[in-house]
C-alpha positions as CSV (number, residue, x, y, z in Angstrom):
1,X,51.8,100.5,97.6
2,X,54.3,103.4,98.3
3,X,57.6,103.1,96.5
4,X,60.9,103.4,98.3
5,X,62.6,106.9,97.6
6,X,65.7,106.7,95.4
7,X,68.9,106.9,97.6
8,X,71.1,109.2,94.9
9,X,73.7,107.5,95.0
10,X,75.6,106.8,91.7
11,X,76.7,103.6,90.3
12,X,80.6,102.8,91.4
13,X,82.9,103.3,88.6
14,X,84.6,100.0,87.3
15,X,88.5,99.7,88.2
16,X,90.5,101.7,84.9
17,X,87.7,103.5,83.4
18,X,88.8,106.7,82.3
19,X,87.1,110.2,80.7
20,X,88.5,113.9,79.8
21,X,87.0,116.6,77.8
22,X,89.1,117.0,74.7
23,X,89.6,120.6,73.0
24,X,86.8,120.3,70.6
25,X,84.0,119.8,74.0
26,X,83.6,116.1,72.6
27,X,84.1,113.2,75.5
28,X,86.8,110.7,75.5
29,X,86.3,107.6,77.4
30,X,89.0,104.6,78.1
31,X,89.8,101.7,80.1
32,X,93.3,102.0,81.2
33,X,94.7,99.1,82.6
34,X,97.4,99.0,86.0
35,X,100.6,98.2,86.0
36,X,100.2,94.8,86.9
37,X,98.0,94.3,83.6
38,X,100.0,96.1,81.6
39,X,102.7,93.8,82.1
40,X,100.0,90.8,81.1
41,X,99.9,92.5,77.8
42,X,96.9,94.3,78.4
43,X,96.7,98.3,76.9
44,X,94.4,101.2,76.8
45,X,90.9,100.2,75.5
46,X,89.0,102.9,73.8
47,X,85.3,103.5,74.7
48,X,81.9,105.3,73.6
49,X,81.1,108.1,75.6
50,X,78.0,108.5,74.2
51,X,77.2,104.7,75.4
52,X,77.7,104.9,79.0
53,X,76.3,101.6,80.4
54,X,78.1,99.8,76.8
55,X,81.1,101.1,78.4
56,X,80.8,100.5,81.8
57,X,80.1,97.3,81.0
58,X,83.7,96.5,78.7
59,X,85.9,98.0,81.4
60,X,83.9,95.7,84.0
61,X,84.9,92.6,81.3
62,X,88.4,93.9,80.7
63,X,88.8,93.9,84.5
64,X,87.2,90.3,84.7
65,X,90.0,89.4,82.3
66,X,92.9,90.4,83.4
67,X,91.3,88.5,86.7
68,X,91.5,85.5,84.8
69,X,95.3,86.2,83.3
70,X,96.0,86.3,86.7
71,X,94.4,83.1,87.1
72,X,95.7,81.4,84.5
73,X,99.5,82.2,85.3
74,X,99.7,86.1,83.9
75,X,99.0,85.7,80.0
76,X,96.5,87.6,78.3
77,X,94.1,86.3,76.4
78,X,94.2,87.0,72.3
79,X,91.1,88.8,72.9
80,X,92.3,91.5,75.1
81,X,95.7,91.6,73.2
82,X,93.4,93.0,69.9
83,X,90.8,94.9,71.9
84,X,92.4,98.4,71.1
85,X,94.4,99.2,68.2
86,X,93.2,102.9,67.9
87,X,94.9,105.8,67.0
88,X,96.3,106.7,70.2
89,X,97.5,103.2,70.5
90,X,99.2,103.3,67.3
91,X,100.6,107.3,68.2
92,X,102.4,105.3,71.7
93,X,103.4,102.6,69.6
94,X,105.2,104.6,67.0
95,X,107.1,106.8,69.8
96,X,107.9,103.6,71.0
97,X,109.3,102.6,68.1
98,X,113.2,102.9,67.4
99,X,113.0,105.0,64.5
100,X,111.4,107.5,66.6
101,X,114.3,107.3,69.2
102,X,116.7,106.9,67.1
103,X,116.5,107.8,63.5
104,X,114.9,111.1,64.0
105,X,116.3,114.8,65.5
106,X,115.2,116.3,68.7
107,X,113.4,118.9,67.4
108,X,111.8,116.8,64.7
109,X,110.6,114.6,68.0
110,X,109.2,117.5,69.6
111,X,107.4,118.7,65.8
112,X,105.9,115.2,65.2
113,X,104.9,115.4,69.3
114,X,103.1,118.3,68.2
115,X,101.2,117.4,65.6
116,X,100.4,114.0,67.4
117,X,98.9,115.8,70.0
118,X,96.1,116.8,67.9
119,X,95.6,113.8,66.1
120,X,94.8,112.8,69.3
121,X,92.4,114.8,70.1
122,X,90.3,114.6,66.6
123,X,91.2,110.9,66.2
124,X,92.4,109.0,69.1
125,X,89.4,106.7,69.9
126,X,89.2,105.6,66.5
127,X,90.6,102.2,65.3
128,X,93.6,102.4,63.0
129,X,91.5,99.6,60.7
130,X,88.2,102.1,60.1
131,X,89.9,105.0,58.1
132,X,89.5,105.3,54.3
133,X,90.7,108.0,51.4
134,X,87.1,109.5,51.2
135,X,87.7,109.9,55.5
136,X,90.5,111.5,55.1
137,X,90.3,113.6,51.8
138,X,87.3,115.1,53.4
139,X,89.9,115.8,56.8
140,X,92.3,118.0,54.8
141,X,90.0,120.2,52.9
142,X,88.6,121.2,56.7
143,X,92.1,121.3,57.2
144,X,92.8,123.5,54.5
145,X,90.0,125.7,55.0
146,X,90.6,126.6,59.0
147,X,94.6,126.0,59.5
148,X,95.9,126.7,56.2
149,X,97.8,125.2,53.7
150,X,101.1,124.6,55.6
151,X,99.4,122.9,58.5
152,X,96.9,120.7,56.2
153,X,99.7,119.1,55.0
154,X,101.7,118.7,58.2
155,X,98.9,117.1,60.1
156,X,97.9,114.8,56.6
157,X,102.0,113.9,56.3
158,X,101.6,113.0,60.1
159,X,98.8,110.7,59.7
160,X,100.3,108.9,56.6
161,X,103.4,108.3,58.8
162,X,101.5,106.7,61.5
163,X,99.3,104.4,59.0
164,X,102.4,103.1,57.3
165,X,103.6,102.2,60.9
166,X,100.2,100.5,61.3
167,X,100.8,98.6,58.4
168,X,104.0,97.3,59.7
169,X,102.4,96.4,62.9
170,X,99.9,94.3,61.0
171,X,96.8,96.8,62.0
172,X,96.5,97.5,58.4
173,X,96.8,95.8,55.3
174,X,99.8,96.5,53.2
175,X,99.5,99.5,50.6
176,X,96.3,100.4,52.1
177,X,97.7,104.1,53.5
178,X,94.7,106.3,52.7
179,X,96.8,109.2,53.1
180,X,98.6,107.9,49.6
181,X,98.2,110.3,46.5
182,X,95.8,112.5,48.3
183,X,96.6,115.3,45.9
184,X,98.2,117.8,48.8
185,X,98.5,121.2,48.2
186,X,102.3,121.7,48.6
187,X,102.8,125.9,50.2
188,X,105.4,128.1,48.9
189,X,108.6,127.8,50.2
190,X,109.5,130.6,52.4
191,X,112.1,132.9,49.7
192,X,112.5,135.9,52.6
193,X,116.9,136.5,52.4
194,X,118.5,139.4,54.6
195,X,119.6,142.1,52.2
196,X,123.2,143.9,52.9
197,X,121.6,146.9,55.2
198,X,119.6,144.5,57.3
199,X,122.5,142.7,58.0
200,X,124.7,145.5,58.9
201,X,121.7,146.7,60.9
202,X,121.5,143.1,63.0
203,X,125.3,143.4,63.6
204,X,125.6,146.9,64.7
205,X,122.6,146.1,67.2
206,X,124.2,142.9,68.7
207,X,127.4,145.1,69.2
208,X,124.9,148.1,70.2
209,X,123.3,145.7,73.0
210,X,126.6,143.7,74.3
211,X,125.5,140.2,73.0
212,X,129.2,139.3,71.3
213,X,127.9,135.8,71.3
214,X,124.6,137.0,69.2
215,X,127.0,138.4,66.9
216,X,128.9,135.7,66.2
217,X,126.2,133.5,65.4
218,X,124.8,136.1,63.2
219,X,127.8,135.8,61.3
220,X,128.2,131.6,61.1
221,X,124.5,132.0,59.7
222,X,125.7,134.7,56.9
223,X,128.8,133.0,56.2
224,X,129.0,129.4,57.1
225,X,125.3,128.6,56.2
226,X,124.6,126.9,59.2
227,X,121.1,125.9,60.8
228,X,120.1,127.4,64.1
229,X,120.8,124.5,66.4
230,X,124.2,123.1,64.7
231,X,125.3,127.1,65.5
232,X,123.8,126.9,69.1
233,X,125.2,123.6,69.8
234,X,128.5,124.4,68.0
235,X,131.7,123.7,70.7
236,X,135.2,125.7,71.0
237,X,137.2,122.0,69.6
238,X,135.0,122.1,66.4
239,X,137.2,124.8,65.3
240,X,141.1,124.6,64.7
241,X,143.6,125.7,62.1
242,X,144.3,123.4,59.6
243,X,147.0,123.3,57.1
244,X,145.5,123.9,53.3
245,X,147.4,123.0,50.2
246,X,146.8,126.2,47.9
247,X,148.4,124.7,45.0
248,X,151.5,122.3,44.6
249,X,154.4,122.6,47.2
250,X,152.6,125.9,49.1
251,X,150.3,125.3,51.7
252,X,148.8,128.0,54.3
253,X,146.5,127.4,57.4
254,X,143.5,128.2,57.3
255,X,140.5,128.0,60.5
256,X,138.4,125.1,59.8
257,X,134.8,124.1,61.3
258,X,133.7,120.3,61.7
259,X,130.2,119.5,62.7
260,X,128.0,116.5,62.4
261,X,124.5,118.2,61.6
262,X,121.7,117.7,63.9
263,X,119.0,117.0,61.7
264,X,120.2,115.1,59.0
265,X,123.0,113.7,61.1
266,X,125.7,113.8,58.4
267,X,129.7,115.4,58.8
268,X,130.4,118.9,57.9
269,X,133.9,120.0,57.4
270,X,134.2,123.8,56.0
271,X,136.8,126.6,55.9
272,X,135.8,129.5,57.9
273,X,135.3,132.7,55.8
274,X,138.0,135.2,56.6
275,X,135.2,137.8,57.5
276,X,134.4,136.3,60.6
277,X,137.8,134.9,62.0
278,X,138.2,137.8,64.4
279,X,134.9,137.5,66.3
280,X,135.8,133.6,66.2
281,X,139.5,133.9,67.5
282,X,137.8,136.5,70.4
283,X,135.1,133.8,71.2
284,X,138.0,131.1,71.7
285,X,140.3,133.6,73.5
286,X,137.3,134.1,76.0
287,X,137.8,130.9,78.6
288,X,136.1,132.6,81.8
289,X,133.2,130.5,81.1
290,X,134.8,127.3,79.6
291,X,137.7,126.8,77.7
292,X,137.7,122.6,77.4
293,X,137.0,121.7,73.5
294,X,133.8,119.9,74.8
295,X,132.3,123.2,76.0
296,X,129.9,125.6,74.0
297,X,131.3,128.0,71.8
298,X,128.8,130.6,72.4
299,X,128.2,132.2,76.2
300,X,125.8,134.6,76.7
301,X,127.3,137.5,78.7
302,X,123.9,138.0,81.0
303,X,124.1,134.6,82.3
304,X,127.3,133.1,81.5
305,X,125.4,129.6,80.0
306,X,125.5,128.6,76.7
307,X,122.5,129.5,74.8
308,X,119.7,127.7,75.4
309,X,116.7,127.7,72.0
310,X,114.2,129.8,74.0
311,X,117.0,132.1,75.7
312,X,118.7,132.0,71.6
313,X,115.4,133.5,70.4
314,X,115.0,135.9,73.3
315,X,118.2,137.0,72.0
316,X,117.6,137.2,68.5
317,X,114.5,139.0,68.6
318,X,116.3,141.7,71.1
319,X,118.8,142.6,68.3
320,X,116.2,142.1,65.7
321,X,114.4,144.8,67.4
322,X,117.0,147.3,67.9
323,X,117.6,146.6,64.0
324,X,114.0,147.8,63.1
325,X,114.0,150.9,65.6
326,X,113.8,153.9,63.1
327,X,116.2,155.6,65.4
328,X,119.1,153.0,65.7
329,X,118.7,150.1,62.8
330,X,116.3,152.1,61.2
331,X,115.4,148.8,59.3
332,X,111.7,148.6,59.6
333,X,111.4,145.7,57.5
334,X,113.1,143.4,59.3
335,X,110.6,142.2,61.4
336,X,109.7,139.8,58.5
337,X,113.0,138.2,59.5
338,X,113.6,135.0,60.8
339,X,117.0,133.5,61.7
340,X,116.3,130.6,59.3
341,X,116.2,133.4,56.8
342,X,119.8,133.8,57.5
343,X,120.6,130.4,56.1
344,X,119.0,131.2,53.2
345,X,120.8,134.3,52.8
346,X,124.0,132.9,52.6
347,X,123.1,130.7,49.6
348,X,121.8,133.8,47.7
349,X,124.7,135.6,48.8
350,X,127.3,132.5,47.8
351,X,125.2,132.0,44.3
352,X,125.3,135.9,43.7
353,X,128.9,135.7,44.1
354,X,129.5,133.1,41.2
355,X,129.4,129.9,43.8
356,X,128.2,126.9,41.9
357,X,125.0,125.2,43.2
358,X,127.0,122.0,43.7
359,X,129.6,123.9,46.0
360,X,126.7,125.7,47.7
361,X,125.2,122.5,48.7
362,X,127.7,121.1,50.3
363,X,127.7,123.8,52.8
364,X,124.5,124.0,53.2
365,X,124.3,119.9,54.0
366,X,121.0,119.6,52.3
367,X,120.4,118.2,48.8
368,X,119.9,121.4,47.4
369,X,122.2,120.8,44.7
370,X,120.0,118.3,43.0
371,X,116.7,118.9,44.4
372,X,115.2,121.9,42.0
373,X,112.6,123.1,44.8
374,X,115.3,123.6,47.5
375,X,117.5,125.0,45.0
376,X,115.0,127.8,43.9
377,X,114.5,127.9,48.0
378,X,118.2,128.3,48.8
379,X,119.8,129.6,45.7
380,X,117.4,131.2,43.6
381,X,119.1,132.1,39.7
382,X,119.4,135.6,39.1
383,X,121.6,137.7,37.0
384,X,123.8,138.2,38.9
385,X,125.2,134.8,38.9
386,X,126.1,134.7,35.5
387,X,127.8,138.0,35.5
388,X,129.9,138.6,38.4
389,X,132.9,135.7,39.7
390,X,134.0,137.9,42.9
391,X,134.2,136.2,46.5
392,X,130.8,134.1,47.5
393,X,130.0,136.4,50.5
394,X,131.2,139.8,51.3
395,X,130.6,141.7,54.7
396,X,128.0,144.0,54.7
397,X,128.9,147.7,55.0
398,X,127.7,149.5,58.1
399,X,125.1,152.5,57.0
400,X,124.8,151.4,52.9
401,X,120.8,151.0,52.0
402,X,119.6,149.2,49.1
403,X,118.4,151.8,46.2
């Protein structure tokens, strides 16, 4: 008896059953429910991809369930409502959550989007429930060994964040975080400060290269201390003269900036250091581009839009390389420089110049005052600071070169 020749075809794929290679060649495979279900209560299902037919099978009962939420007047059943519970259930969960939205910066959104992404793709079809300290001590020293010490601890910080938001979903037991007292290596803190020839170097350059708004937030770095996007995002009615009472009965105006800092989210008021007031009043004087208090304080002159953070570093890394060219900045070290670093360099500059670290901290808007680590970061002792009481920041002077 002759056996009838297979036909090829292959089996049909049940309704919502999903697969994608991730980064490391391994397989993920889901059941993702439509719209419709979604709404019943129903979410993504994680499956085995090395158990085909297992998982063929679930998506074919997951579909023959939301059939019969249909059926039964659209509510789930308790069974599919605790089906999934994985890691990339808990990840959409937590930038679901109002803390997320709410409580946390842009760009610390877009950091922790980051780092999600590849827990993801090492952990997201595993269940919140099966992790344990051995799982992930043995995580970080990997971690440690092939990204290095700054991103071991990043990705571990991540992962505690999201299993203490699993414990307030219920997914975990309370205090059972197996990140907790994993005995993290903490890195360095970056210590690189602009010295006074680099900085006359980075100025010279933006004037060099016509970027008068590059120059100016060159200088609210040196002088005013001020993070990256609080300068970017800084606007023309955050600056005014204000009266300042010197001493009893005298008073004298003086240029003030107000902010409310981006990532901590807490009010800045400052006097503007007299170095920089000219740049400033030439900034404000400039209205073919805006001269409403709501609009940007900094313009830059190629496109007439405020700065943007990729077009801000495009910027920066122009002047920075004019800076370093041994025939204009002749500053060949300054490629180690960052614009963070300019930050930095104003609370050595400010604790050099006999600035106490309680004063220093409130410019900077950090706890750096009380918090030794960030004070060694921002304002490291030196001997200076004990022997010299002469003005917290002075301009640097064109064509002078560190001994």
């Amino acid at each position: 008896m002759t056996r009838k020749p297979t036909t090829g075809r292959k089996p049909v794929t049940p309704m919502g059953l999903r697969q994608r290679e991730r980064s490391d060649g391994t397989i993920r495979m889901w059941w993702e429910p439509r719209a419709d279900a979604r709404k019943l209560g129903f979410t993504v299902v994680e499956l085995d991809a090395n158990r085909a037919t297992w998982s063929r099978q679930q998506a074919e009962k997951l579909n023959k369930q939301v059939e019969e939420a249909h059926a039964k007047g659209g509510k789930a059943t308790q069974k599919a409502r605790r089906a999934s519970r994985t890691i990339d259930d808990l990840i959409a969960d937590y930038k679901a959550s109002p803390h997320f939205k709410a409580k946390l910066a842009a760009k610390t959104r877009t950091s922790y989007g980051v780092l999600m992404l590849q827990v993801s793709d090492k952990w997201g079809a595993y269940k919140a429930s099966d992790f344990d300290k051995a799982t992930m001590k043995a995580w970080y020293q990997t971690l440690f060994n092939s990204k290095g010490t700054r991103m071991a601890q990043a990705l571990i910080r991540m992962m505690s964040i999201l299993f203490s938001h699993a414990e307030e979903l219920g997914w975990r037991p309370e205090n059972s975080n197996p990140c907790y007292r994993l005995k993290v290596v903490t890195p360095e803190p970056r210590s690189r400060a602009g010295v006074e020839h680099e900085l006359a170097a980075l100025l010279a350059g933006a004037d060099a290269l016509g970027l008068r708004a590059m120059a100016l937030a060159i200088r609210l770095a040196i002088y005013q201390g001020q993070r990256q996007t609080d300068i970017r995002l800084a606007t023309r009615g955050a600056f005014s003269l204000q009266p300042w009472q010197v001493s009893e009965g005298t008073a004298r105006k003086v240029w003030v900036w107000q902010l409310r800092r981006q990532k901590r989210g807490n009010d800045g008021v400052m006097m503007v250091n007299p170095a920089l007031v000219p740049q400033l009043r030439a900034a404000l004087a400039e209205t073919r581009h805006g001269g409403q208090p709501q609009d940007a304080l900094l313009v830059d002159e190629a496109t007439g839009q405020p700065y943007s953070e990729t077009l801000f570093n495009v910027r920066w890394r122009a002047v920075r390389a004019w800076a370093a060219d041994p025939e204009k900045g002749n500053c060949p070290g300054i490629a180690s420089l960052q614009f963070r670093d300019l930050r930095r360099t104003f609370g050595v500059l400010a604790r050099a110049g006999g600035a106490s670290r309680d004063d220093v901290g409130d410019v900077l808007g950090n706890s750096a005052a009380v918090n030794p680590l960030l004070g060694e970061t921002y304002m490291p002792a030196s001997f200076e600071t004990a022997s010299r009481a002469i003005a917290a920041v002075k301009p640097p002077k064109p064509g002078k070169r560190k001994a």
